[in-house]
C-alpha positions as CSV (number, residue, x, y, z in Angstrom):
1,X,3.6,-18.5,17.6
2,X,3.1,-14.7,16.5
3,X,5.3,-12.1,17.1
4,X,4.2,-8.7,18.2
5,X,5.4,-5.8,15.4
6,X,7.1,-3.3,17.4
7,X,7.4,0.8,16.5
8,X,10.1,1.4,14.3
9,X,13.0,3.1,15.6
10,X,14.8,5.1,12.2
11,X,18.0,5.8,11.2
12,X,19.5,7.4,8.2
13,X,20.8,5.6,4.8
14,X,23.1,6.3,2.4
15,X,21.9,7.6,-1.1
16,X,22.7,4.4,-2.8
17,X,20.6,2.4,-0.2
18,X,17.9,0.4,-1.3
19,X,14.9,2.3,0.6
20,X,11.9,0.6,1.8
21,X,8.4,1.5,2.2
22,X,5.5,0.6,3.9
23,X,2.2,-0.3,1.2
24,X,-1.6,-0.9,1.8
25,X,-3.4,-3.2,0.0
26,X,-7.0,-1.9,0.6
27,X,-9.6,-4.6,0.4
28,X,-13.2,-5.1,1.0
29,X,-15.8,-7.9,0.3
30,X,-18.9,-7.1,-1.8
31,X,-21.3,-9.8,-2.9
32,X,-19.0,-12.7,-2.2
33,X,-16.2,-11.2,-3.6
34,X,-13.1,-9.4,-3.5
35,X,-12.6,-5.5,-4.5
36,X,-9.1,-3.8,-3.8
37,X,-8.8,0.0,-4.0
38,X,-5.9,1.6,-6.5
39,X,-5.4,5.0,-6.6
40,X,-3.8,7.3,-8.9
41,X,-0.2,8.5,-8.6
42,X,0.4,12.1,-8.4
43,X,2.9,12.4,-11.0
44,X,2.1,9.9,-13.5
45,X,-1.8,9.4,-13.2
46,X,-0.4,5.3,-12.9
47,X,-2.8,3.0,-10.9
48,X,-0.9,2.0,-7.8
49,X,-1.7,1.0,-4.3
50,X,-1.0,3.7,-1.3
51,X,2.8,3.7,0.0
52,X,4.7,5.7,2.0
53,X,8.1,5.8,3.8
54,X,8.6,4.8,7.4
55,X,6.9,6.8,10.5
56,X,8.7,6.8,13.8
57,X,7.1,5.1,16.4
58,X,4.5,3.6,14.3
59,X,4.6,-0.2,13.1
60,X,5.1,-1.1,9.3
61,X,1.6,-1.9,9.3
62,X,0.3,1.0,10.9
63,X,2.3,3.4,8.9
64,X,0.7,1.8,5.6
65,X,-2.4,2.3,7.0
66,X,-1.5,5.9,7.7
67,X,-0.6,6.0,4.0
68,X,-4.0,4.6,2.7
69,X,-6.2,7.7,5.2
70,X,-3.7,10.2,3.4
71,X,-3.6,9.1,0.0
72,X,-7.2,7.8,-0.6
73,X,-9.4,8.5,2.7
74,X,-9.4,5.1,3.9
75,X,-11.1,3.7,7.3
76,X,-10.2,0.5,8.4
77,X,-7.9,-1.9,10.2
78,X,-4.5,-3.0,9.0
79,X,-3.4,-6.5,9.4
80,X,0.4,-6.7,10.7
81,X,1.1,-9.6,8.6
82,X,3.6,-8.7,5.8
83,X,1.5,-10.7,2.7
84,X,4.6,-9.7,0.0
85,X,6.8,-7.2,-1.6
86,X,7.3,-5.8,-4.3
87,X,10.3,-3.5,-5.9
88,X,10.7,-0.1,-8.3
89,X,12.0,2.7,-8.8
90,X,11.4,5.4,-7.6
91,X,11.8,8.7,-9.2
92,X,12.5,11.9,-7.8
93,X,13.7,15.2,-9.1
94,X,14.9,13.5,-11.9
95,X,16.8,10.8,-10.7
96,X,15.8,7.3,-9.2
97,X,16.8,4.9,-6.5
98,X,15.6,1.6,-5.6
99,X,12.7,0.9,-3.2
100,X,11.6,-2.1,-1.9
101,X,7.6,-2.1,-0.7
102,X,6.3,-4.2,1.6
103,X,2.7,-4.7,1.4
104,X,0.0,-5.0,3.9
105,X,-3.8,-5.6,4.1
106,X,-5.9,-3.2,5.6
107,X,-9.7,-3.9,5.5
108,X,-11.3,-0.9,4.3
109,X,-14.7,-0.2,6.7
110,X,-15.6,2.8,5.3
111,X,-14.0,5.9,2.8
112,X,-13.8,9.1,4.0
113,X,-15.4,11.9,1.2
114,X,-12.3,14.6,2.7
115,X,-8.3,13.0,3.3
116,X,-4.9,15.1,3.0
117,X,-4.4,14.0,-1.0
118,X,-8.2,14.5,-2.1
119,X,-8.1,16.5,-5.5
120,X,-4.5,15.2,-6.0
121,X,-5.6,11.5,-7.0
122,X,-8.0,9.3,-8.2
123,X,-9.5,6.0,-6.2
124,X,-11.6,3.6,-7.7
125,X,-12.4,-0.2,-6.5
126,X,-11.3,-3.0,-9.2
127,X,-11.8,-6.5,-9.1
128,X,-8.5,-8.3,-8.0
129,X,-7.9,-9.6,-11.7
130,X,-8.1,-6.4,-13.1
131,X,-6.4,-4.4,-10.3
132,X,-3.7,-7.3,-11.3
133,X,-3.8,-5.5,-14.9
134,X,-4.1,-2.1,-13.8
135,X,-0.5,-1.9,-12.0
136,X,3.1,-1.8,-14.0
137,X,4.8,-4.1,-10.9
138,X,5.0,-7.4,-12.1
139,X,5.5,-8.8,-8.1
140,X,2.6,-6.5,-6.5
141,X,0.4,-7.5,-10.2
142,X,0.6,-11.5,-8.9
143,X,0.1,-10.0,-4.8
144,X,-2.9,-8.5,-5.9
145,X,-3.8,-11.9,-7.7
146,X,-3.2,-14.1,-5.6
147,X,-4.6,-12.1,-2.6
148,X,-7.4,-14.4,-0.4
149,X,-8.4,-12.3,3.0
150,X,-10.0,-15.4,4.6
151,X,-6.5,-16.7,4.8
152,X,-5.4,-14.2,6.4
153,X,-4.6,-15.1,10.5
């Protein structure tokens, strides 16, 4: 039996809180096999997958999806099936806090050559072994792994 995900409906935390955010793990076949987009933090120049915060009235999986248009020009359709999560800190001006991301697939049709964050990151497609390498999570590093979109409902 599937549940429909239903628009989120935000309230305000505490500065302690854990926070949580919503992540896109872009994926496309090619040949046979799996590729899965990273993209370059701002700050750091890390590889990491695109993650934002919540957006009112938009689903966890739609707001990931929003993410991956903004932060690396992606087209495609997001699955609302949470496949993991995955924590870190985040840092900000700083200072960190805890976040806690929760990941979803969103089959990448097409990327666009202009998005909000092109110029302020880099985007490149990696096999799903050595996206594994390319990330510093230990939890979204076995996610990426481990990832299979044919079992995907």
């Amino acid at each position: 039996m599937l549940i429909k995900q239903l628009p989120l409906k935000l309230r305000s935390g505490g500065k302690r809180d854990v926070r949580s955010q919503f992540a896109a793990l872009c994926y496309r076949m090619k040949r046979g096999k799996i590729e899965i987009l990273l993209i370059t933090s701002r700050g750091s120049k890390r590889w990491i997958v695109p993650k934002g915060w919540p957006m009112d009235g938009l689903t966890p999986a739609d707001s990931a999806a929003r993410e991956a248009w903004e932060e690396a020009g992606v087209i495609g359709k997001p699955n609302h099936h949470c496949i993991g999560l995955y924590s870190y800190e985040k840092l900000f001006d700083d200072s960190g806090f805890p976040c806690v991301a929760m990941i979803y697939p969103v089959k990448v049709r097409s990327l666009a050559s202009r998005f909000p964050e092109q110029g302020q990151r880099r985007r490149k497609w990696f096999s799903r072994k050595k996206a594994a390498a390319r990330v510093k999570e230990p939890e979204l590093a076995r996610i990426i792994r481990d990832f299979d979109p044919r079992l995907l409902n």
